[in-house]
Backbone as ProteinMPNN parsed JSONL, in Angstrom:
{"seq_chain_A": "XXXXXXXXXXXXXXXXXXXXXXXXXXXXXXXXXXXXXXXXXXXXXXXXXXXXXXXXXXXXXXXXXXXX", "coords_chain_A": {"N_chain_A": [[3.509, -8.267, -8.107], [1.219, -5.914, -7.318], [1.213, -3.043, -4.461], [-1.533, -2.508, -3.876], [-2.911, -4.761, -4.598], [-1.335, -6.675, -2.579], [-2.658, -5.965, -0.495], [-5.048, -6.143, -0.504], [-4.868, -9.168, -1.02], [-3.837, -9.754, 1.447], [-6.025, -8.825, 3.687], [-8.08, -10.643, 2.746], [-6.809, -13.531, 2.803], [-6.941, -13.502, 5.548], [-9.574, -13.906, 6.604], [-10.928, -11.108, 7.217], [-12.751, -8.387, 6.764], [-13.22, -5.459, 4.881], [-14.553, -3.405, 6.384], [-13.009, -4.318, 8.857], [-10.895, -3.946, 8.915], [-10.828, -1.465, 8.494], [-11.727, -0.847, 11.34], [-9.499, -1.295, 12.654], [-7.494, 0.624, 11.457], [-8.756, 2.765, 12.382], [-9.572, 3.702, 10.323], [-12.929, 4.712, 7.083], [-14.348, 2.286, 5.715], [-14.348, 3.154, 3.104], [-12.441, 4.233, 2.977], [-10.571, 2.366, 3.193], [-11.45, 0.758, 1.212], [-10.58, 2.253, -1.233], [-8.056, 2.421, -0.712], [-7.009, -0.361, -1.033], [-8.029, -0.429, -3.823], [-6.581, 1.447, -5.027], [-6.693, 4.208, -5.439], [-6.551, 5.835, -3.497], [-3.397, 7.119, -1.481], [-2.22, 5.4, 1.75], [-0.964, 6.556, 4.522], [2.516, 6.638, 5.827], [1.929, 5.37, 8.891], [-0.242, 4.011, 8.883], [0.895, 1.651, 7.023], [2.347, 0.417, 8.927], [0.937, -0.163, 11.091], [-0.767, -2.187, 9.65], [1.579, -3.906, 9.02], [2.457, -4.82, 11.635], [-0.091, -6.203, 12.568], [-0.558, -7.821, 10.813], [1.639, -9.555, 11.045], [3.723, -9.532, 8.958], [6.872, -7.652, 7.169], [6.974, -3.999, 7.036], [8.25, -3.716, 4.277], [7.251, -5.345, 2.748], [5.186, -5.657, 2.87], [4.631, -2.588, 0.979], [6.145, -3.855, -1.537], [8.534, -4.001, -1.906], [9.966, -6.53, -1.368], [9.671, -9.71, -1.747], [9.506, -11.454, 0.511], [8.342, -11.748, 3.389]], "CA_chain_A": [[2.25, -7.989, -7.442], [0.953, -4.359, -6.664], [0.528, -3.109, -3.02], [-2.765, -2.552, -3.592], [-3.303, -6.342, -4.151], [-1.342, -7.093, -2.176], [-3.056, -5.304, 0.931], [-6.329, -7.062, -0.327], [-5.236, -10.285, -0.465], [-3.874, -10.645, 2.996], [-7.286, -9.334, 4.153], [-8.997, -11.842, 2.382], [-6.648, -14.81, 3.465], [-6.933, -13.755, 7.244], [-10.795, -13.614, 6.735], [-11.357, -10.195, 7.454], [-13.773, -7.34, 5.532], [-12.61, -3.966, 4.743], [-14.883, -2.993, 7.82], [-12.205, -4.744, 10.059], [-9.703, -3.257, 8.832], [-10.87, 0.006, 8.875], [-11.814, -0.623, 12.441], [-8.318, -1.334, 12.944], [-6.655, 1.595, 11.287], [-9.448, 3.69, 13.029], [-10.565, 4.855, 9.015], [-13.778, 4.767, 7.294], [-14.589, 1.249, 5.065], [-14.164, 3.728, 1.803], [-10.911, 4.472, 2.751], [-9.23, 0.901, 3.44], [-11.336, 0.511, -0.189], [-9.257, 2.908, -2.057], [-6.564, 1.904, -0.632], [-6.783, -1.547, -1.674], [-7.836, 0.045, -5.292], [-5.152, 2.671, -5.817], [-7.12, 5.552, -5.611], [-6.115, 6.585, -2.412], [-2.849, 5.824, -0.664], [-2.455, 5.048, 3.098], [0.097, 7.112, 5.301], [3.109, 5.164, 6.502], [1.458, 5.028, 9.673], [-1.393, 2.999, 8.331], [1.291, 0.255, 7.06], [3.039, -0.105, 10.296], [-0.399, -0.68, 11.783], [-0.506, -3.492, 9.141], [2.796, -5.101, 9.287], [2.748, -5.656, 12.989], [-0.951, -6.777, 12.477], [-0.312, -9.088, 9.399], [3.325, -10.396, 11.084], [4.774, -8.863, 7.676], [7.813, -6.086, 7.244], [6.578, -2.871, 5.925], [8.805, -3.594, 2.999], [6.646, -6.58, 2.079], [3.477, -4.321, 1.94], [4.919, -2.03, 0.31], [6.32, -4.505, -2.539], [9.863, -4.006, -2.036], [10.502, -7.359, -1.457], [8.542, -11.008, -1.909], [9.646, -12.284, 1.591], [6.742, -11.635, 4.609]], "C_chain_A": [[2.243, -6.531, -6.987], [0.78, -4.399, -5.449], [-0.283, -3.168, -2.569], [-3.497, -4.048, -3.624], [-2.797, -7.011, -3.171], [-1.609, -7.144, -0.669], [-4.595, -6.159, 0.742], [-5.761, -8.313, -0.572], [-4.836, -11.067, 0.768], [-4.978, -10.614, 3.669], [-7.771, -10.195, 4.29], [-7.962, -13.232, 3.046], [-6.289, -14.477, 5.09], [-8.319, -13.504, 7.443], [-11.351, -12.37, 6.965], [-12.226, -9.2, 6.054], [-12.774, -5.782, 5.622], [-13.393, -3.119, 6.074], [-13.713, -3.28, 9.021], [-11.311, -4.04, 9.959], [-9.896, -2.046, 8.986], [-11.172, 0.17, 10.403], [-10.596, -0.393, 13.104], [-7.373, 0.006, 13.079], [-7.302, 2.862, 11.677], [-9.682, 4.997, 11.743], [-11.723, 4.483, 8.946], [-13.63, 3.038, 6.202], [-14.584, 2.122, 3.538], [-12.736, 3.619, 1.996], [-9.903, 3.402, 2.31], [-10.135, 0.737, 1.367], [-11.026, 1.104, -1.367], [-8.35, 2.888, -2.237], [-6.424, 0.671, -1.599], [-7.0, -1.301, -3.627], [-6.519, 0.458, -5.939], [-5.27, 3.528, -5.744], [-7.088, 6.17, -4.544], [-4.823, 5.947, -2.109], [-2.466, 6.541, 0.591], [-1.114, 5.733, 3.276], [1.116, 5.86, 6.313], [2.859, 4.497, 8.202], [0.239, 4.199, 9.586], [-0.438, 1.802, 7.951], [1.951, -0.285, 8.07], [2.553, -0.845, 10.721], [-0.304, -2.154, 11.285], [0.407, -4.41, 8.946], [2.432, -5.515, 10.378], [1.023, -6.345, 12.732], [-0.931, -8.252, 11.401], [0.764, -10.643, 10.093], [4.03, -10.368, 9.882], [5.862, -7.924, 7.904], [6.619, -5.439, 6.454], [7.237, -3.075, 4.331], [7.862, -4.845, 2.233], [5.339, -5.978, 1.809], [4.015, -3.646, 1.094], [5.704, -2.503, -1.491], [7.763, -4.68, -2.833], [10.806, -5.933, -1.639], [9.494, -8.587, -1.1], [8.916, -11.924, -0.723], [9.077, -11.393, 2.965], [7.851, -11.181, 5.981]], "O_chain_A": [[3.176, -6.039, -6.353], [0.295, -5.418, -4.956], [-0.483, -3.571, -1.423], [-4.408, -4.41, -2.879], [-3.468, -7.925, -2.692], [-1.127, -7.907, 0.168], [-5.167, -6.706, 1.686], [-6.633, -9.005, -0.047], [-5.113, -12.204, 1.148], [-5.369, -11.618, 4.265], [-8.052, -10.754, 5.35], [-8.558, -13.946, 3.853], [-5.473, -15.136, 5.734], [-8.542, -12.853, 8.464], [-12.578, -12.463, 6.924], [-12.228, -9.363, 4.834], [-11.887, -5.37, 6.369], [-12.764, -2.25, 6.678], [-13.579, -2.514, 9.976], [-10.855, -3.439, 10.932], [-9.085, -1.43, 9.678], [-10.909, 1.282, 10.861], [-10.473, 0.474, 13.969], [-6.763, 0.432, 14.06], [-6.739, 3.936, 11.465], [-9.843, 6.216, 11.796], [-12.219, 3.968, 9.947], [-12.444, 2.755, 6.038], [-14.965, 1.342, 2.666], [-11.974, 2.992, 1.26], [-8.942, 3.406, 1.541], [-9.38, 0.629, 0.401], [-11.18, 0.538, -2.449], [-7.666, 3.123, -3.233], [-5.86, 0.693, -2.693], [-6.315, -1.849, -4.491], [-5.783, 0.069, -6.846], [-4.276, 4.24, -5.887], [-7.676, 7.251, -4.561], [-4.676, 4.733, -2.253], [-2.361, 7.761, 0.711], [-0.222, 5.608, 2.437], [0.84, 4.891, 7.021], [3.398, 3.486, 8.651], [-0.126, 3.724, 10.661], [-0.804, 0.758, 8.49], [2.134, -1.502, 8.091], [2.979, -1.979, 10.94], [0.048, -3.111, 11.975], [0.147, -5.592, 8.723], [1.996, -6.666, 10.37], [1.235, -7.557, 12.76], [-1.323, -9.412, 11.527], [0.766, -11.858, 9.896], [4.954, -11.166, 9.73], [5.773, -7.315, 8.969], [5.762, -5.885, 5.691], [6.686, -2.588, 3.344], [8.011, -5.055, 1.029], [4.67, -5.875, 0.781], [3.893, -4.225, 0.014], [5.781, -1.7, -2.421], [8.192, -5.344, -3.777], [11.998, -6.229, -1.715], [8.612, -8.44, -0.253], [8.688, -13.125, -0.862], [9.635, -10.358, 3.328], [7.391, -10.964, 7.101]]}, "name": "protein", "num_of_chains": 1, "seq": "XXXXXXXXXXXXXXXXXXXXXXXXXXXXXXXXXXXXXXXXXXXXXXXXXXXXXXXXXXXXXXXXXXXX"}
């Protein structure tokens, strides 16, 4: 699985929009959707944000390993 999927599909299974999330990481709703594309990527201060938000490691966003 890519990071970029796999940053959209925790969104999607914790109900949230790319608005939330960008509220979150205090970007714009383009950004978090580049991210989740590919065509941008997020500073490791943006996945921190999302581990401790998710209850993931960073290494599990990032793809380095298939355990949360």
């Amino acid at each position: 699985m890519t990071v970029y999927k796999r940053l959209r599909d925790l969104r999607e299974d914790h109900d949230l929009t790319q608005q939330d999330i960008a509220d979150l990481l205090k970007a714009t709703k383009q950004q978090v959707n580049k991210g989740e594309r590919g065509d941008q990527i997020m500073g490791i201060d943006k996945y921190i944000v999302l581990a401790r938000y998710y209850g993931v490691s960073p290494d599990y966003l990032a793809g380095l390993t298939e355990e949360p």
